[in-house]
N, C-alpha and C positions, 0 to 999 in steps of 0.2 A: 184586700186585707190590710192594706198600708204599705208603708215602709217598712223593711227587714232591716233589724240592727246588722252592720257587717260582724262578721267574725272573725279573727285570726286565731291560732295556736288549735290546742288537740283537742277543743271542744266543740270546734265549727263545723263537720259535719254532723255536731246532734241540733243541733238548734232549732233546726224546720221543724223535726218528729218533737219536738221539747214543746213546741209551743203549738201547735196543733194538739198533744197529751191535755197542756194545760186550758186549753180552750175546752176539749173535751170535760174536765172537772170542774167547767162551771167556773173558771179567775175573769175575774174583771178587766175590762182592758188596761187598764192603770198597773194592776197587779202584775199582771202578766208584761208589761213594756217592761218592770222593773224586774222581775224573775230573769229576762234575755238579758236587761244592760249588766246584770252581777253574770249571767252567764259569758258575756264577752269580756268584762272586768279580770273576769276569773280565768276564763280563755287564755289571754294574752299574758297576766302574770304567770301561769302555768310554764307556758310558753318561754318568755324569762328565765326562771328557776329553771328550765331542763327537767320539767315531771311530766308524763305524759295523765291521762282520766286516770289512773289506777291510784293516782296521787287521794282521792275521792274515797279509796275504802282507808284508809287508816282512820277516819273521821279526830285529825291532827289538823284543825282547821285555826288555831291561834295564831300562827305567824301570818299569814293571810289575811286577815280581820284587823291582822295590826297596821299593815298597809293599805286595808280599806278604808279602813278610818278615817288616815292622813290623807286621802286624796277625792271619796263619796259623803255625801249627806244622808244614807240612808241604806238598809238591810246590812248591819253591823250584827249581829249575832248569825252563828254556825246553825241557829237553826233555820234563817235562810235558804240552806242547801239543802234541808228538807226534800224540795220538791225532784231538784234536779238528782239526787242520790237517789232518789226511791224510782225515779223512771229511767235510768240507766242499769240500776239491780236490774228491773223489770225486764228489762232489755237481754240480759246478761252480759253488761257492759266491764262492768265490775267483779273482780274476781270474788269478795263477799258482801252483802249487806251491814252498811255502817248501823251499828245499834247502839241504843239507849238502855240496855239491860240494868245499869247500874242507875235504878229510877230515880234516884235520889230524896228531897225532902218533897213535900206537898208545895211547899211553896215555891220549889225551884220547878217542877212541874207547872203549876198555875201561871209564872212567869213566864217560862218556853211558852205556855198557852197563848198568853196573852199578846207575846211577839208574834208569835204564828199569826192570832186572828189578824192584827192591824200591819204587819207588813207584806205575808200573806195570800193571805184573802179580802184585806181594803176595807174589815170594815170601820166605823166610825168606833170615837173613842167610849160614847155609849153604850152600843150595841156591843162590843168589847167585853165592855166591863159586866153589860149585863149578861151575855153569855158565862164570864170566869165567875159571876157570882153565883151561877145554878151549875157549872161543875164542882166549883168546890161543894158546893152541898151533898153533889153525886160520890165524889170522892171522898166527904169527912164522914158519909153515910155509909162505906162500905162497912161489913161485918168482918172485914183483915184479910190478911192474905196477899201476898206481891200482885200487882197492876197486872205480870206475866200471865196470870193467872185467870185473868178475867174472862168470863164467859157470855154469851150472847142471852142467857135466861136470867143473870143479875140484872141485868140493863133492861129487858123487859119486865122486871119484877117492880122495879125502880118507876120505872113510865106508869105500870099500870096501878101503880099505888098514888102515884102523882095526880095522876090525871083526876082522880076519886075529888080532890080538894079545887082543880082549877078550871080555871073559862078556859074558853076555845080559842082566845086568844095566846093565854098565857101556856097553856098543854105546848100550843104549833111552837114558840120559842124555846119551851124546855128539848121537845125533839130538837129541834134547830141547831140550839147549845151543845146537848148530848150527841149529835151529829159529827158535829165539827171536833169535839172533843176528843173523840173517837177514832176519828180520822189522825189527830195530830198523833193520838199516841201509836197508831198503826205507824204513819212514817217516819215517827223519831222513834221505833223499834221498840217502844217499850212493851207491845201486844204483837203478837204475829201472823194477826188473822184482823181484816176489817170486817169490824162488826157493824151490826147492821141495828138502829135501832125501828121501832113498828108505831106505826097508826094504830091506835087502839080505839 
């Protein structure tokens, strides 16, 4: 499988299950090196400060980002820890699950999107851009109502109205979009169920 980043401090024995999780969800290897190096990054300033993992549910992730900054080229936004939050909840690592309830505007949504896709998941700054340009279509099209709120029959409603107008090409990337979309809002807490979206 490679090389194993080493670990120090309170996050090193999740590392193995962390990256084994994320192989399981389909990250690319690039992704995934960088998900472990912010995990040992993280690890070891932990480790520093005197916080142990539980440091993780306050989702109080500023002063840390501010030290990452000065010393990484890369996964500067809290929502980086996305992945590793949501598979130690899973776990019951964590005493609660860090949440996004307070969804904020569309466009600070679109934005967490768009970090998500490209640091992530890896992908290219096209394929990026053209996944946040068919969410926000998904999301400036809903008929109201908090994100919380979202059901598994709007999003099939959504597809099968879609699909009426597009090729087979373009249908597989609106799922794609809608996919990934879906997913980000499940693990930045702002849905609490991952929804599923259909082949039609």
């Amino acid at each position: 499988m490679g090389h194993t980043t080493a670990v120090d401090g309170p996050l090193a024995p999740h590392v193995a299950g962390f990256r084994s999780w994320l192989e399981g969800r389909g990250y690319s290897h690039n992704a995934l090196t960088r998900q472990v190096s912010l995990v040992s990054h993280l690890s070891g300033w932990l480790a520093e400060q005197g916080f142990d993992k539980a440091w993780l549910a306050s989702g109080e992730f500023s002063t840390y980002f501010t030290v990452r900054r000065e010393h990484r080229a890369e996964l500067f936004s809290p929502q980086a820890l996305v992945p590793l939050v949501d598979y130690l909840h899973a776990l019951g690592e964590l005493p609660a699950r860090v949440s996004s309830s307070q969804e904020g505007s569309a466009e600070d949504r679109l934005a967490g999107f768009a970090t998500y896709l490209r640091s992530e998941r890896s992908l290219s700054g096209f394929t990026a851009d053209r996944y946040g340009f068919l969410a926000e279509r998904f999301l400036n099209g809903r008929a109201g109502g908090p994100l919380a709120e979202l059901e598994a029959r709007e999003v099939h409603r959504f597809v099968l109205d879609a699909f009426e107008n597009l090729s087979v090409p373009a249908a597989k990337q609106l799922v794609s979009s809608l996919r990934a979309l879906l997913r980000f809002l499940y693990v930045s807490g702002v849905v609490n169920r991952d929804l599923e979206v259909p082949w039609v």
